[in-house]
C-alpha positions, 0 to 999 in steps of 0.5 A: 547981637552976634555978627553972623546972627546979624548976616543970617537975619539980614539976608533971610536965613535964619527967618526961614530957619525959624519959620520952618522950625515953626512950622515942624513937619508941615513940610515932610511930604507924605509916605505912599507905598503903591503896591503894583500888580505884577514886576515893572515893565510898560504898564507901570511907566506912567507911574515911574515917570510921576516918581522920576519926574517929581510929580509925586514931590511936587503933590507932597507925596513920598512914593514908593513902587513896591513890584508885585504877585498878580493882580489876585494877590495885589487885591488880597492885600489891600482886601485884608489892608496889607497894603492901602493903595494898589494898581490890578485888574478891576475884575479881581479887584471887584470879585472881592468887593462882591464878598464884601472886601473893603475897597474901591477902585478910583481911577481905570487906567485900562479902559479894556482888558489885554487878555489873550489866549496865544498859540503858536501858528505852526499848532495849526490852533486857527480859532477859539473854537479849535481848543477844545481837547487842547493843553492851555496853560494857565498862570496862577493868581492872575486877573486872566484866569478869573475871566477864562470862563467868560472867554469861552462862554462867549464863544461857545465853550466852557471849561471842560472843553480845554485841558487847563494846566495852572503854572506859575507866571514865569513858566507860561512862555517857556512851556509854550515854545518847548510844546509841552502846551497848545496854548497860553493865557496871557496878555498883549503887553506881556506874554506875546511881547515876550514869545515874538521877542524870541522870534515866535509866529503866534495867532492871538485871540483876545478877549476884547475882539471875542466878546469880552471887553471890560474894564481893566487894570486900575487903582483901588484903595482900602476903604479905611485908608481912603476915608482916612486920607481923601486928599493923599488919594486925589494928590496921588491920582492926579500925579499918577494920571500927569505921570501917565500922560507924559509916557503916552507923549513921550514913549522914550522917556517913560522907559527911561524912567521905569529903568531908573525905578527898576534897574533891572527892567529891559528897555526893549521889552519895556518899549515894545509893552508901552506901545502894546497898551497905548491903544487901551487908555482910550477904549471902551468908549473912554472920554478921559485917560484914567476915568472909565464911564458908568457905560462901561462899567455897566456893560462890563458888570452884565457881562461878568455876571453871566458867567458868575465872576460877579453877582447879577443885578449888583450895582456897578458903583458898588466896585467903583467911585470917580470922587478923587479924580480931578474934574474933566477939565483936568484930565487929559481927553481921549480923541 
């Protein structure tokens, strides 16, 4: 027997080589590609940590973080399986699922929306009711614009009550500080971190204070791919929701992580937009991080019915399914 064969076999070597060569790919971790719903920022930290972490390596997933569009858009491509696992606002999400798209969300990280309208205090703009004949900026593609109408029905208005000027996502908050719009449409954990970071004294109306609190962003799947790969959902669920709560504990270092995922990410901004979602993971009467009740569902579907964002008497289970999270007792419980 030749003398290194003899030293590798001795010391375990060689027979792990051999078993892993037996083993072919039984290794490999699995691709996930995880199409987000809008560029980094805070929202998507608890995701960034599960990657920086090794949540995902250790559950046998090779993840990728693909930056996104709008949640319209994310859930088009999952809808036409352009893409199989995604994170969007649930009601994007379940307008299409009405229209018979395949898919389903499986875990709410968001238990309430974050939408806002925001005006400038010096506007004078002090209520809801006093847009109406105001210029509001809209962004196009976003989960917000889908629910304006909803917004405003719950406090007396409609659409054309409002002068709605549809711009692109990037243009919101420049257009606003320039006066070329009365108000915006936005959210807490974006637009107002961005107009307040440049020294602007707004009045924020938010969708969950005025009438409209329901299910938000969260991650759906292509149905193909979720009956194709139940226990690559569940593994990527579980890690993600590990991941989640680590930035929830550890606010620093989930934006150390988006930083090392996105280079490109401002770790002020990030920060100040953790700290603006926190609130979010354990409303609407959540019991667990990352697991909506039947209640809220319920509510949130009555309510988006009334404006027709959804259609009435639908089952809310159709939109959703709490089969992939772990059981309660592996979830992390909301005080």
């Amino acid at each position: 027997m030749n003398r290194l064969f003899r030293i590798l076999l001795a010391t375990g070597v060689m027979t792990s080589t051999l078993a892993l060569g037996m083993s072919g790919n039984a290794a490999a971790a699995t691709p996930v590609t995880f199409q987000l719903n809008w560029v980094a920022g805070g929202s998507n930290a608890g995701f960034a940590v599960a990657q920086t972490e090794g949540y995902y390596k250790d559950a046998g997933l090779d993840v990728t973080l693909v930056e996104g569009n709008g949640s319209a858009t994310t859930a088009q491509l999952v809808a036409t399986n352009r893409a199989q696992i995604a994170y969007a606002d649930a009601v994007a999400v379940s307008q299409l699922i009405a229209k018979g798209a395949p898919m389903k969300v499986v875990s709410t990280i968001y238990q309430s929306n974050p939408n806002e309208v925001s005006a400038l205090k010096k506007s004078g703009i002090k209520s809801v009711k006093e847009l109406v004949g105001k210029k509001v900026g809209v962004p196009s593609g976003s989960s917000q614009t889908t629910m304006l109408p909803l917004f405003l029905k719950a406090n007396g208005l409609s659409e054309s009550d409002v002068n709605l000027i549809n711009m692109p996502m990037t243009s919101m908050v420049p257009t606003l500080l320039q006066g070329q719009v009365d108000a915006i449409l936005g959210s807490i954990d974006s637009y107002q971190i961005q107009l307040e970071a440049q020294g602007a004294q707004l009045n924020n109306f938010r969708f969950a204070d005025y009438g409209v609190p329901t299910v938000s962003t969260s991650i759906f799947v292509n149905n193909t791919y979720l009956k194709d790969n139940p226990d690559v959902v569940k593994k990527f669920i579980a890690a993600s929701l590990k991941g989640w709560s680590t930035a929830l504990d550890n606010p620093a270092k989930a934006v150390q992580s988006l930083k090392k995922v996105f280079p490109n990410v401002s770790e002020k901004t990030a920060a100040a937009e953790v700290a603006a979602i926190t609130p979010l993971f354990c409303s609407g009467g959540a019991k667990y991080v990352g697991k909506a009740e039947d209640a809220l569902w319920t509510k949130s579907q009555d309510l988006l019915s009334q404006v027709g964002l959804l259609p009435a008497g639908r089952d809310p289970k159709s939109y959703y399914t709490n089969d992939y999270l772990p059981p309660d007792s592996a979830l992390r419980p909301c005080k």
